[in-house]
C-alpha positions in Angstrom: -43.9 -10.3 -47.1 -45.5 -7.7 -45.6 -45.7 -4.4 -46.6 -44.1 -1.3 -44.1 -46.9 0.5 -42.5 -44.7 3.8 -42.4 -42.1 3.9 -45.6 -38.8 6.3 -45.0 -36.6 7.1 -47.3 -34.3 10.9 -48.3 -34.1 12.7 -51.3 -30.4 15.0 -50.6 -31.0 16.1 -47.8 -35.0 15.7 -47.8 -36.5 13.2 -45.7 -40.0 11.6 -46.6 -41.8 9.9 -44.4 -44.8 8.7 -46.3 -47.9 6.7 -44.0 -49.0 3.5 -45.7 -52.2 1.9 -44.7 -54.5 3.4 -47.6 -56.8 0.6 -47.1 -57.6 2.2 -43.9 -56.9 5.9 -45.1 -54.4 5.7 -43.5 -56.3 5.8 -39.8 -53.9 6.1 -36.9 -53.1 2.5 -35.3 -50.8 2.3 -32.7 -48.7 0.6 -35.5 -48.8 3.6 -37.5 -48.5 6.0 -34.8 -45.6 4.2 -33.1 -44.2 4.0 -37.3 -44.7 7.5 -37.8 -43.0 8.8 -34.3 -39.8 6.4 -34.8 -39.5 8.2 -38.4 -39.9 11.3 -37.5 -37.5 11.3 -35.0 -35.3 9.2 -37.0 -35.0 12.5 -39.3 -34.5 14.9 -36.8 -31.8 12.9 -35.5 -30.0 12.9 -39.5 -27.8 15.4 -39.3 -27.9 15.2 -43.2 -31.6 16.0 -43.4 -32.4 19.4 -43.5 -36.5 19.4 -44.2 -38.7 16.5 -43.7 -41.8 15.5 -45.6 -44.9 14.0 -43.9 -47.2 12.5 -46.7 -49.1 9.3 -47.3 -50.0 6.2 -49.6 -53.5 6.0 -51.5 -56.0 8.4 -51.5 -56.1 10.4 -48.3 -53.7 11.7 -46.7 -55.2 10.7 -42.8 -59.0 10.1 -41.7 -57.9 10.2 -37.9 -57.8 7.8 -35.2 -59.2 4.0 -36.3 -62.4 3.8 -34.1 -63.8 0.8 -36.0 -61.5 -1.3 -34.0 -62.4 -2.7 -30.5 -59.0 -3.9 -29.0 -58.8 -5.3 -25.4 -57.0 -2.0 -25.0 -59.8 0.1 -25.9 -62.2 -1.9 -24.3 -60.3 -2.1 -21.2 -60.2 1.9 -20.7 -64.2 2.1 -21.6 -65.8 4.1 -19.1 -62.6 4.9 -17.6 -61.4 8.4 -17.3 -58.0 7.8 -15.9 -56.9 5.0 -18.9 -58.5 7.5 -21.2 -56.6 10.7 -19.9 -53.2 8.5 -20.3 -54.1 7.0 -23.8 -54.9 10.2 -24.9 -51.7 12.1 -23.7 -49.6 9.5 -26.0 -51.8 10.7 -28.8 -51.1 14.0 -28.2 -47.3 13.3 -27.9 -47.4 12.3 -30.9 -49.3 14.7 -33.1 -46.9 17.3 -31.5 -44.1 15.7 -32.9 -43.5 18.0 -35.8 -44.1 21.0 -33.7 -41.5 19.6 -31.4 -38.5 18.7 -33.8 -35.7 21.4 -34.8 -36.7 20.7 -38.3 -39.1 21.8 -40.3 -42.1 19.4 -41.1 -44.1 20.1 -44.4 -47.3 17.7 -44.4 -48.5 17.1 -48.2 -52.1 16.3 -47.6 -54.4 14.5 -50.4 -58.1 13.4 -49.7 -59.2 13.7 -46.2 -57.3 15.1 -43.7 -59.7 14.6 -40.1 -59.6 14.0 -36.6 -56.2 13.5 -35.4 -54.8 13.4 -39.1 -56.2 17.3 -39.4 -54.5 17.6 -36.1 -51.1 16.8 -37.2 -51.0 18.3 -40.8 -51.5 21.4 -38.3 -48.8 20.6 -36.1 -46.6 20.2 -39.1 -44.9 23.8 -40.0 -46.5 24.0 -43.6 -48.9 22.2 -45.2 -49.2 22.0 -48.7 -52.9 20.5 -50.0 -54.1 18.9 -53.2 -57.1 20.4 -54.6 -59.2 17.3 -53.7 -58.1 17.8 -49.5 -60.9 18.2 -47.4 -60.1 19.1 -43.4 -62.3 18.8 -40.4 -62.5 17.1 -37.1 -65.9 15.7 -37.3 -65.6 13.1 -33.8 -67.9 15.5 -32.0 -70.6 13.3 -34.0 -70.0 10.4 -31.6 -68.8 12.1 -28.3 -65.2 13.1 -28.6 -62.9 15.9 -29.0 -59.4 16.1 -29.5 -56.9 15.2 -28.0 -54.9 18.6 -29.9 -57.3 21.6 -29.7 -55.0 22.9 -31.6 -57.3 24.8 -34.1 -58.4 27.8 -32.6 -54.4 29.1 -32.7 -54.2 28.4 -36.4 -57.3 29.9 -37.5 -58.8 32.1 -35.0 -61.4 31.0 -32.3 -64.9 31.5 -34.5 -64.3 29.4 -37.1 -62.6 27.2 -34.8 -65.5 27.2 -32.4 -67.9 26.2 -35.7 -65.8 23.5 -37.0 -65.4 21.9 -33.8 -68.7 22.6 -32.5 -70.4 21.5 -35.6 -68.2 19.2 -37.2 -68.2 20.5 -40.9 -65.7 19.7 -43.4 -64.0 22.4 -45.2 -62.2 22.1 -48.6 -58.7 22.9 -49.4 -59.8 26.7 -51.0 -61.7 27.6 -47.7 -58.6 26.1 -45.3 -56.4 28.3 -47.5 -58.5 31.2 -46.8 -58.3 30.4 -43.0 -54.5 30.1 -43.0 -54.8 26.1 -41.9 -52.4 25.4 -44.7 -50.2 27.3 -47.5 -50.9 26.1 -51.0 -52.6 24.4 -53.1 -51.9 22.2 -56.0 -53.2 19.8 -58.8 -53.3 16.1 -57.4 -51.6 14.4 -60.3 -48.8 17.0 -59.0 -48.8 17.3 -55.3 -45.7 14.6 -54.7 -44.0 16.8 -57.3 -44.6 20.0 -56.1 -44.2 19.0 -52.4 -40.8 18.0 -53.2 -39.4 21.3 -55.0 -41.1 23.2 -52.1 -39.0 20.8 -49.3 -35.8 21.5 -51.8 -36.4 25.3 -52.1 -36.5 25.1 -48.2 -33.7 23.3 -47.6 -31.7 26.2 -49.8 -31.8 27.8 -46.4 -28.7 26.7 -44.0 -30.3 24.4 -41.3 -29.0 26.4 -38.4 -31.2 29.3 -39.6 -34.1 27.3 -39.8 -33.8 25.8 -36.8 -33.4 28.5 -34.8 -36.5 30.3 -36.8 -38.2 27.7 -35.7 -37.0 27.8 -32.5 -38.0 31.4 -32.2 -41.6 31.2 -33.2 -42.5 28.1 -30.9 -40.8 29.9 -28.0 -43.3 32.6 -29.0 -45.8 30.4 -29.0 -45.6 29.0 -25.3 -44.6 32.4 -24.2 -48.1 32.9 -25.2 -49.5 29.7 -23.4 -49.7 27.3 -26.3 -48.0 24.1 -24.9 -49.6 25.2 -21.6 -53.0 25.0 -23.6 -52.7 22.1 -25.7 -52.0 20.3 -22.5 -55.0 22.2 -20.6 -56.8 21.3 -23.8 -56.7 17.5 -23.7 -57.2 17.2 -19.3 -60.4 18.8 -19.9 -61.4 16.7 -23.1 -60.4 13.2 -21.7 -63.1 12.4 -19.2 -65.7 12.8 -22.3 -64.1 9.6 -23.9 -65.2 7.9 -20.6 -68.6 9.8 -20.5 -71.7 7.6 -21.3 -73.4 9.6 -23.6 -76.8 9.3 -25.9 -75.2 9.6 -29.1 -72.3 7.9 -28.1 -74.1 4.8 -26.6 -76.2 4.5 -29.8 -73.2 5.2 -32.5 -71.3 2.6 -30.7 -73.9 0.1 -30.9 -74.4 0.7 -34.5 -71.1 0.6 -35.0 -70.8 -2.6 -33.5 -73.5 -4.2 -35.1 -73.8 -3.2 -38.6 -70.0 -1.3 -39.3 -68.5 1.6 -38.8 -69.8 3.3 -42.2 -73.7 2.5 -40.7 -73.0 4.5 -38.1 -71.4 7.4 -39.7 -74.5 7.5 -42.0 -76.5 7.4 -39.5 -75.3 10.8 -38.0 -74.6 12.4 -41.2 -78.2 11.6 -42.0 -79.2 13.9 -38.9 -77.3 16.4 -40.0 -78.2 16.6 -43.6 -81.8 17.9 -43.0 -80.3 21.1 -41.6 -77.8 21.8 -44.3 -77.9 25.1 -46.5 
């Protein structure tokens, strides 16, 4: 029997959504992100749950989008901007998610948390981080950006602009520092921990929290940020099509001797430069 790619189950009136592909760090298949989406929702929809939890199986907690698969699909939209702009607008559905449901969303993030998986631990409405996490969005290395450019409005737009520009990793102290997430705990203790935070938080009736919440986001796109998000990711699409240098060449390493070859490969360009 096969196991569930995306496990969902309630603790009171907690529910915990837990990704489970860790032979993949959990990387986002349209599996997992279909999985993911149908649970989500599924909690919002309890009228039992008050809080949900977004975690995940093994040792990271989400190293983005899985690039080191070439489906018909994805081969199919290569080179084409229009395919891309529509693939990328379900991804983008979907990392918005948590901002979108009347419940809260805490993301408990272990290991790596990058690309799209950084993406929606910040769309989630708190994060809480084991001391091993380490953030980033480091697809600029092969071409891409996005689909959520959702950084720059939870951290400010300099450090945004390096982390995106750059690629860098940060660890969980630094994202702390940035306001990217809220706390930080031991590993051995983060499903513990997580858990008595969701409970503390579900002390608070659910009609006040959904209407806190409802309050802030209608800040938020009374500021623009739905508007920009969506701005974000029309302007980031036709790169995905875009026959780049170091695009071209990643892909062909990639394709010929794996997905980790071609990751060292640029990290290998980098290193030379680092302080």
């Amino acid at each position: 029997m096969t196991e569930e790619i995306v496990l969902y189950e309630t603790d009171d009136n907690i529910a915990i959504i837990t990704m489970n592909r860790p032979e993949k760090l959990n990387a986002i298949s349209h599996e997992l992100r279909s999985g993911v989406s149908e649970a989500l929702l599924r909690a919002d929809d309890d009228e039992s749950v008050s809080v949900a939890i977004l975690r995940a199986a093994g040792r990271s907690f989400c190293v983005g989008y899985d690039i080191d698969n070439d489906s018909p699909e994805r081969a199919e939209r290569r080179y084409d901007a229009l395919k891309w702009h529509g693939s990328l607008t379900e991804d983008l559905r979907f990392e918005m998610i948590p901002w979108r449901m009347r419940k809260p969303v805490i993301a408990s993030v272990q290991g790596h948390s990058l690309g799209g998986g950084c993406e929606l631990a910040m769309y989630c409405d708190l994060t809480i981080a084991a001391d091993n996490a380490i953030f980033g969005e480091p697809e600029i290395h092969f071409s891409n950006a996005g689909p959520g450019i959702v950084m720059p409005w939870m951290i400010g737009y300099k450090k945004a602009r390096e982390l995106l520009y750059f690629g860098d990793f940060i660890d969980a102290p630094t994202a702390l520092d940035l306001g990217m997430i809220n706390r930080i705990v031991p590993l051995d203790e983060l499903e513990e921990k997580t858990l008595r935070y969701a409970k503390r938080l579900a002390l608070i009736s659910p009609e006040a929290l959904e209407f806190t919440k409802l309050s802030i986001n209608r800040g938020a796109d009374a500021a623009g940020f739905t508007n920009a998000m969506q701005a974000g990711l029309d302007v980031v699409a036709p790169l995905y099509a875009a026959k780049t240098d170091v695009g071209v060449q990643f892909t062909e390493i990639r394709q010929r001797d794996g997905l980790p070859a071609a990751l060292k490969w640029r990290r290998d360009q980098f290193a030379q430069y680092d302080d």
